[in-house]
N, CA, C and O atoms as a Tripos MOL2 file, in Angstrom:
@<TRIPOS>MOLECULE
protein
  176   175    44     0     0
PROTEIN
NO_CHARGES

@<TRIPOS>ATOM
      1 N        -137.2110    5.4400 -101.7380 N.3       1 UNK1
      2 CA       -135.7650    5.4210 -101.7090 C.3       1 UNK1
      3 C        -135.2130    6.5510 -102.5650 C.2       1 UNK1
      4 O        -135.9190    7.0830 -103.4220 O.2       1 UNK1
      5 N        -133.8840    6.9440 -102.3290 N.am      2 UNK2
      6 CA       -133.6520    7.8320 -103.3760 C.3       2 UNK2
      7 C        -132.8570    7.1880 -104.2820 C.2       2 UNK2
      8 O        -132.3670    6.0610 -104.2120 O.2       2 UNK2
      9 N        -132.7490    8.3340 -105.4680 N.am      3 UNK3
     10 CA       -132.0880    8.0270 -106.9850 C.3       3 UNK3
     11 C        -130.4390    7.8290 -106.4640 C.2       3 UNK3
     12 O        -129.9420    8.6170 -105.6600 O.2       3 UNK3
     13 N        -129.7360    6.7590 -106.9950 N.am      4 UNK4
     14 CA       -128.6600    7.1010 -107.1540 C.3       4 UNK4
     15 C        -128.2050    6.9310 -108.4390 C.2       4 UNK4
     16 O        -128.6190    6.0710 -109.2170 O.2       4 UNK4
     17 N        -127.1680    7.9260 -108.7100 N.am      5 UNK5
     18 CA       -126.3040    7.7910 -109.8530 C.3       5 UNK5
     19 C        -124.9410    7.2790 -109.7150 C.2       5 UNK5
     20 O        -124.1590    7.6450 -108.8380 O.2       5 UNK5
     21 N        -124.6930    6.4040 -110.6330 N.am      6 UNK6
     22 CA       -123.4730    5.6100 -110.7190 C.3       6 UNK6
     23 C        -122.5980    6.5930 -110.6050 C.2       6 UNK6
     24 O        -123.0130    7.6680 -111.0390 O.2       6 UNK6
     25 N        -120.9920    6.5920 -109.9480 N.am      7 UNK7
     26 CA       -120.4960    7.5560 -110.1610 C.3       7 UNK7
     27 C        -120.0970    8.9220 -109.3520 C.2       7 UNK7
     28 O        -119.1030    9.6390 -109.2360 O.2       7 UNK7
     29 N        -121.1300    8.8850 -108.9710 N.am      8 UNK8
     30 CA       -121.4160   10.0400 -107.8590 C.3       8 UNK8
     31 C        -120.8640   10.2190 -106.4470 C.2       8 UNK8
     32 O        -120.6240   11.3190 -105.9470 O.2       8 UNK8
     33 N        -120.7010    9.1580 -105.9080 N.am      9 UNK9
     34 CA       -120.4360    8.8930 -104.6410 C.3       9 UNK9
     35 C        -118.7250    9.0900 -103.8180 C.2       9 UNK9
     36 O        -117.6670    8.5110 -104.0660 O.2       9 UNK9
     37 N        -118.9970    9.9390 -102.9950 N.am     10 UNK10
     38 CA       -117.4760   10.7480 -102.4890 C.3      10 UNK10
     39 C        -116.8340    9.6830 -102.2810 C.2      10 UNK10
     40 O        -117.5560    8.9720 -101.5820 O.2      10 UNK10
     41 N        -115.7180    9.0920 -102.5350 N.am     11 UNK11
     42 CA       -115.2830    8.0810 -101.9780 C.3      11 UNK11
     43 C        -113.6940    8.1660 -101.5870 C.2      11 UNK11
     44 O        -112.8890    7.2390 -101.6780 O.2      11 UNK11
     45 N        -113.4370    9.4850 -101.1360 N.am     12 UNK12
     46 CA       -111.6340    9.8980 -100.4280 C.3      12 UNK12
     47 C        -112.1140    9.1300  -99.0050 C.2      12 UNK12
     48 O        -111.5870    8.0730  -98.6580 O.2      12 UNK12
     49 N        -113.0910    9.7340  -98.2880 N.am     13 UNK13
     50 CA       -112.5720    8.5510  -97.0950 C.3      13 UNK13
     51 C        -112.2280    7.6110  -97.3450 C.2      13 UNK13
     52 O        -111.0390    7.3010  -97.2750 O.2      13 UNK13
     53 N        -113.4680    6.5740  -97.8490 N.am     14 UNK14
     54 CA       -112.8670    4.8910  -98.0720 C.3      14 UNK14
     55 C        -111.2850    4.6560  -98.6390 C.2      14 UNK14
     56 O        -110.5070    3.9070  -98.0480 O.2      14 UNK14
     57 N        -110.9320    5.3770  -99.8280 N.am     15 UNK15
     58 CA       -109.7570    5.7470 -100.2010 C.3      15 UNK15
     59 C        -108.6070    5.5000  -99.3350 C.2      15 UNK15
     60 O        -107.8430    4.5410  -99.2310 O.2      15 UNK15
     61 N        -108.7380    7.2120  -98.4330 N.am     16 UNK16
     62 CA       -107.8400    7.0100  -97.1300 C.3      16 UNK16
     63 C        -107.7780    6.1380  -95.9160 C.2      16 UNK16
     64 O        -106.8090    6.2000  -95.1590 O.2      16 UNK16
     65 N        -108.7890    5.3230  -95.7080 N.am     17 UNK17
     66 CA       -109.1010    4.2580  -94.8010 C.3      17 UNK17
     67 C        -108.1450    3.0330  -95.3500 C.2      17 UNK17
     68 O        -107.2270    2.5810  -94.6650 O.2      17 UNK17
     69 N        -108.4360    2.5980  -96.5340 N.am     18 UNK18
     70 CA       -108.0670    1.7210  -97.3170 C.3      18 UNK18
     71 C        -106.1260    1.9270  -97.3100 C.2      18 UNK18
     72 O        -105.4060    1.0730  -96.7920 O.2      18 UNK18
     73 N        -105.6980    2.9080  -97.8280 N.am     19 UNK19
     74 CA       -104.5430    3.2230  -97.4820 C.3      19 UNK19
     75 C        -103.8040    3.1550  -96.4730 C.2      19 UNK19
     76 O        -102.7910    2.4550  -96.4570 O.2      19 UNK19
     77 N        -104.2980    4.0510  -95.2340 N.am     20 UNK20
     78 CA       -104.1600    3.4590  -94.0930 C.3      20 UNK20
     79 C        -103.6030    1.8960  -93.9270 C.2      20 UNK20
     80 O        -102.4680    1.5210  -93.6350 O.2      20 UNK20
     81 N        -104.8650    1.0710  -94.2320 N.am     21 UNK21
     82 CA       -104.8240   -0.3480  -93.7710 C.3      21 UNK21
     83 C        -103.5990   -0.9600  -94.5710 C.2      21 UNK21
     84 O        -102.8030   -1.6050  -93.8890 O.2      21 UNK21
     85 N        -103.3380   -0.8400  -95.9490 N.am     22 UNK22
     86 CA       -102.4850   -1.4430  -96.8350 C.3      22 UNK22
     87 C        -101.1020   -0.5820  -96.1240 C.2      22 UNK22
     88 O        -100.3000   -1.5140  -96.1630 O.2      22 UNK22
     89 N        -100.5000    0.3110  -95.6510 N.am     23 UNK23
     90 CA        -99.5520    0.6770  -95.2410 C.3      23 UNK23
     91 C         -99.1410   -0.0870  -94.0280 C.2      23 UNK23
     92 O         -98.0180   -0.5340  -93.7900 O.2      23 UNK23
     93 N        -100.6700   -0.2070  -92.9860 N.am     24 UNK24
     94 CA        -99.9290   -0.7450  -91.7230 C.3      24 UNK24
     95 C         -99.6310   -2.2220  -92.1060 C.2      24 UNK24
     96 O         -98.6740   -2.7870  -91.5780 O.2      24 UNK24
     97 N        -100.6650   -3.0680  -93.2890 N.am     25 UNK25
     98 CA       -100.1400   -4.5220  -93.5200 C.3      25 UNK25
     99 C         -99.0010   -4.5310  -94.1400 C.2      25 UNK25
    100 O         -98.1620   -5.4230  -94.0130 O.2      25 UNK25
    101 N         -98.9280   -3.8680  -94.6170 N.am     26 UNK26
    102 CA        -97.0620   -3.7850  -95.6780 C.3      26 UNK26
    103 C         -95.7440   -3.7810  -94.1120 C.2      26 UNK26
    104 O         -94.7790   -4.4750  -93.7920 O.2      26 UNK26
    105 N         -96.3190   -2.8160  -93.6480 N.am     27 UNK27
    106 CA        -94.8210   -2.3630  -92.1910 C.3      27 UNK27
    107 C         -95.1000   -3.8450  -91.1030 C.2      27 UNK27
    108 O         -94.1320   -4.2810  -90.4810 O.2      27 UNK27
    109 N         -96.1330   -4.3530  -91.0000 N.am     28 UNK28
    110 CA        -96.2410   -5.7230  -89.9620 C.3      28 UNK28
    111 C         -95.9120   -6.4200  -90.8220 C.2      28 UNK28
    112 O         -94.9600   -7.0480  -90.3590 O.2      28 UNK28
    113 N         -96.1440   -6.8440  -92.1610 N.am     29 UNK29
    114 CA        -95.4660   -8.1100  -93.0400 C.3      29 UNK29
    115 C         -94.3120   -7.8310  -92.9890 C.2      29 UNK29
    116 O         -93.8060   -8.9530  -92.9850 O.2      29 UNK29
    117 N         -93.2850   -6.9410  -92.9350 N.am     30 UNK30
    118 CA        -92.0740   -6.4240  -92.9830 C.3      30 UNK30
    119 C         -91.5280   -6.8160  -91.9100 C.2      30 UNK30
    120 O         -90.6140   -7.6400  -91.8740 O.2      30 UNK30
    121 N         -92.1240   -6.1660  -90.7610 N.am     31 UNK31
    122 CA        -91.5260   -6.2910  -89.1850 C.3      31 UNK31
    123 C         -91.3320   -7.8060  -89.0750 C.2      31 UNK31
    124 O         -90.3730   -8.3140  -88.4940 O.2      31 UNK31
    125 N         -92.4520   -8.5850  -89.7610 N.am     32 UNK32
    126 CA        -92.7990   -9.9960  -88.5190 C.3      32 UNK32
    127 C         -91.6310  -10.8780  -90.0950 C.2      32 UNK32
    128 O         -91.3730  -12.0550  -89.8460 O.2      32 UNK32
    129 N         -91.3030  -10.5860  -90.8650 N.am     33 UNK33
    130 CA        -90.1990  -11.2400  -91.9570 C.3      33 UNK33
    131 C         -88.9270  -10.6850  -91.0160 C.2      33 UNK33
    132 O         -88.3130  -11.5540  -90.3970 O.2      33 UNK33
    133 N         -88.5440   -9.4610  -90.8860 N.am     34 UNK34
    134 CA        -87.3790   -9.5780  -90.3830 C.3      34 UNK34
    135 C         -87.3870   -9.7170  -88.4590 C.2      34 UNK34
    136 O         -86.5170   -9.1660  -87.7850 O.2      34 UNK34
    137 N         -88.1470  -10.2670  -88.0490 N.am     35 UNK35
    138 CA        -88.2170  -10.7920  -86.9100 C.3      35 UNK35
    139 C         -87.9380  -12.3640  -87.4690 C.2      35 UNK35
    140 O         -86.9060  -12.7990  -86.9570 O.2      35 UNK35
    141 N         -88.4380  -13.1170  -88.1790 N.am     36 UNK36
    142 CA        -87.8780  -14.4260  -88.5640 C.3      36 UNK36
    143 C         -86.4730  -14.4130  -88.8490 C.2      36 UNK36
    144 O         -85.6860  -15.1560  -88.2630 O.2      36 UNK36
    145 N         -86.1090  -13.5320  -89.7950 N.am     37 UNK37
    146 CA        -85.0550  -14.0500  -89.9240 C.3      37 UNK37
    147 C         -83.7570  -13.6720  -89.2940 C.2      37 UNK37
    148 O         -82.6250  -14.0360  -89.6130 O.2      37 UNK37
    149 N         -84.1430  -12.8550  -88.3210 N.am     38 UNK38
    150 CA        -83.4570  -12.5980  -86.8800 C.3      38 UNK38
    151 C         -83.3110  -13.6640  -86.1870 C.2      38 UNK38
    152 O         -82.2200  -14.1220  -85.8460 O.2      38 UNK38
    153 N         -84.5240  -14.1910  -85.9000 N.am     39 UNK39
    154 CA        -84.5680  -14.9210  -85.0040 C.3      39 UNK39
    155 C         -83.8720  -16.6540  -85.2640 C.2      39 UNK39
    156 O         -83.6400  -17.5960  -84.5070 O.2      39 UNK39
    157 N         -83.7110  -16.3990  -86.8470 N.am     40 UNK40
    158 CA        -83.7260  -17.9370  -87.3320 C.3      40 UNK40
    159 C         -81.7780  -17.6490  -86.8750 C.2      40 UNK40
    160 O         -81.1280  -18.5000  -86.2690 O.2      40 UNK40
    161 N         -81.2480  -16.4190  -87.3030 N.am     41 UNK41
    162 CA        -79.9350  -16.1000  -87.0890 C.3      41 UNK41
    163 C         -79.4630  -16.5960  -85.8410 C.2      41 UNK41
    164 O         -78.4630  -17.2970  -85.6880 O.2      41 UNK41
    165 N         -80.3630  -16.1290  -84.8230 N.am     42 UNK42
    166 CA        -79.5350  -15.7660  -83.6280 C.3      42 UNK42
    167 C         -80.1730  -16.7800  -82.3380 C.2      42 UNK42
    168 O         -79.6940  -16.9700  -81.2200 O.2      42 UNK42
    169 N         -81.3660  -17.3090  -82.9190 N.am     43 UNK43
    170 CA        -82.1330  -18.8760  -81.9550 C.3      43 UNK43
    171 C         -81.5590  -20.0390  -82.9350 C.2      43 UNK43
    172 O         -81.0350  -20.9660  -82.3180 O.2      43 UNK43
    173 N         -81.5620  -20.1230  -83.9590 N.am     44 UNK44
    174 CA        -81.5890  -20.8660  -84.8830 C.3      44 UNK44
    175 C         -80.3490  -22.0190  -85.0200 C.2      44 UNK44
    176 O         -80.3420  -22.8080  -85.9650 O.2      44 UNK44
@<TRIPOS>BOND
     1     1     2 1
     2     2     3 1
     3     3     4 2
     4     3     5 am
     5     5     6 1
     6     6     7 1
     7     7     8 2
     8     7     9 am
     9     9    10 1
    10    10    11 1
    11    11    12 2
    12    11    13 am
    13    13    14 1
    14    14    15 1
    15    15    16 2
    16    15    17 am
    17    17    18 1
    18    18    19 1
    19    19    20 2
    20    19    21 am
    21    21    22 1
    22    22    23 1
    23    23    24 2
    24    23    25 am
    25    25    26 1
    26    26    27 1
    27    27    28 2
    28    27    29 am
    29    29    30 1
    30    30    31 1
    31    31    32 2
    32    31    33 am
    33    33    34 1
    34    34    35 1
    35    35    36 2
    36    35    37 am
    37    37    38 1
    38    38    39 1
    39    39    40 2
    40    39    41 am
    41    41    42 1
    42    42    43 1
    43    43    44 2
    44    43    45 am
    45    45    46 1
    46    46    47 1
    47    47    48 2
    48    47    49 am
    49    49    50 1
    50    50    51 1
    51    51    52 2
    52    51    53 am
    53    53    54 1
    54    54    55 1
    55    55    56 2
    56    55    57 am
    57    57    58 1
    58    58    59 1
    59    59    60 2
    60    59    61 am
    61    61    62 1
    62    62    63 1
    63    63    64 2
    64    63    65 am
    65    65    66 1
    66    66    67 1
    67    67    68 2
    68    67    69 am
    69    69    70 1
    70    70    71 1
    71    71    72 2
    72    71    73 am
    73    73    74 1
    74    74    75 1
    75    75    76 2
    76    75    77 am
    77    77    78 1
    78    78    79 1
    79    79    80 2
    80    79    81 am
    81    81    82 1
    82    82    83 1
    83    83    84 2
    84    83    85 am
    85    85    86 1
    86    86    87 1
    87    87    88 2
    88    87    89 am
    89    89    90 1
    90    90    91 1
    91    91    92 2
    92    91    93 am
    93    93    94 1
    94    94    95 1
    95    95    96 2
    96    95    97 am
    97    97    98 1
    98    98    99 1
    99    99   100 2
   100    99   101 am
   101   101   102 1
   102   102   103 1
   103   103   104 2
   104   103   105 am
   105   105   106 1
   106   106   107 1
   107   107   108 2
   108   107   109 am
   109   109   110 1
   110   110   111 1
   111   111   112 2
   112   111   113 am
   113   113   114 1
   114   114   115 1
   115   115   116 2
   116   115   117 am
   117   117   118 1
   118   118   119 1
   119   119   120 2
   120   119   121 am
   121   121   122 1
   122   122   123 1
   123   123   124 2
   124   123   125 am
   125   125   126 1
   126   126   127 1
   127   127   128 2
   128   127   129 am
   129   129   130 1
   130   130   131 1
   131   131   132 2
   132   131   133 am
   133   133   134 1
   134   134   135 1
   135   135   136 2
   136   135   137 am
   137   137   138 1
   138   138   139 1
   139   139   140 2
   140   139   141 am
   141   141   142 1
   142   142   143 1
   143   143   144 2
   144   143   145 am
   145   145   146 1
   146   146   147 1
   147   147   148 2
   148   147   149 am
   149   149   150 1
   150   150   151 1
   151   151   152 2
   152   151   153 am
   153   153   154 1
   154   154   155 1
   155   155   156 2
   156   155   157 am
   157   157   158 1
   158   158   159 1
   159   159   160 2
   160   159   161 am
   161   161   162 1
   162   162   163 1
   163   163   164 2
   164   163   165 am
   165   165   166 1
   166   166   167 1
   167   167   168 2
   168   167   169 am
   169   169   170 1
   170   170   171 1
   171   171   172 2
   172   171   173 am
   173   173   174 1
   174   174   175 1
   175   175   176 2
@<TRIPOS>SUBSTRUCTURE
     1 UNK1         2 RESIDUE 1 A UNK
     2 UNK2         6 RESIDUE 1 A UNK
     3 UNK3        10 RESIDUE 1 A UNK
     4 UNK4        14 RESIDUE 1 A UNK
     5 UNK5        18 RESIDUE 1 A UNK
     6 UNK6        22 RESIDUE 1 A UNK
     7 UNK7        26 RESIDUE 1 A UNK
     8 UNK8        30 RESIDUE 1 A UNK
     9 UNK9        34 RESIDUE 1 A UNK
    10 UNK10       38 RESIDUE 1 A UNK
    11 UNK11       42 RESIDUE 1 A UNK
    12 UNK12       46 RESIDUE 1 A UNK
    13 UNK13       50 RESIDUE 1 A UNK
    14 UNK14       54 RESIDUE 1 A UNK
    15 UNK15       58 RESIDUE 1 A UNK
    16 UNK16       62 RESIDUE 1 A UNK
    17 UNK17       66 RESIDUE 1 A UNK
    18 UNK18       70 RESIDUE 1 A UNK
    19 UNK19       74 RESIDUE 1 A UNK
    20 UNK20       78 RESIDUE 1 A UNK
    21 UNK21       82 RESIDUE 1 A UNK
    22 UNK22       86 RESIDUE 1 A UNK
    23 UNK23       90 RESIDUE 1 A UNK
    24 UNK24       94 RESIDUE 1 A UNK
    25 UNK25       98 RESIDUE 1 A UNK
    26 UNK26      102 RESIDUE 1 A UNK
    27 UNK27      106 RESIDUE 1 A UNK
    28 UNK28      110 RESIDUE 1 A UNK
    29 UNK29      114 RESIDUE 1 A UNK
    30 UNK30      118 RESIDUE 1 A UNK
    31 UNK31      122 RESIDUE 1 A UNK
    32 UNK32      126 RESIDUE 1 A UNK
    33 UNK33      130 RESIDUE 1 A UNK
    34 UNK34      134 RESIDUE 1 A UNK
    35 UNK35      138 RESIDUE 1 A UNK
    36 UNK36      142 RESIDUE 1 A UNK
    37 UNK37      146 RESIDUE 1 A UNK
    38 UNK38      150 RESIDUE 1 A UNK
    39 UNK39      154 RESIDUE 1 A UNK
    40 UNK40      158 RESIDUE 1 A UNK
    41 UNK41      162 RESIDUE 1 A UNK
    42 UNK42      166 RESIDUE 1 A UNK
    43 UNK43      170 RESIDUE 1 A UNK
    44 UNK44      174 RESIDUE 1 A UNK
């Protein structure tokens, strides 16, 4: 196997992957809150 060193390891993809994901869950938790309370307005 090889050596690894703690530390070492490129980690901007995972980074930007990770980002990615936390942006699109932030804008759908957003969307699907003000879809409720649209909907609670105007079905409700």
């Amino acid at each position: 196997m090889a050596e690894h060193e703690h530390g070492t390891m490129d980690s901007s993809t995972q980074e930007k992957t990770f980002e990615g994901f936390m942006t699109f869950v932030t804008r759908t938790v957003i969307f699907l809150i003000v879809l409720l309370v649209l909907m609670a307005i105007f079905i409700g």
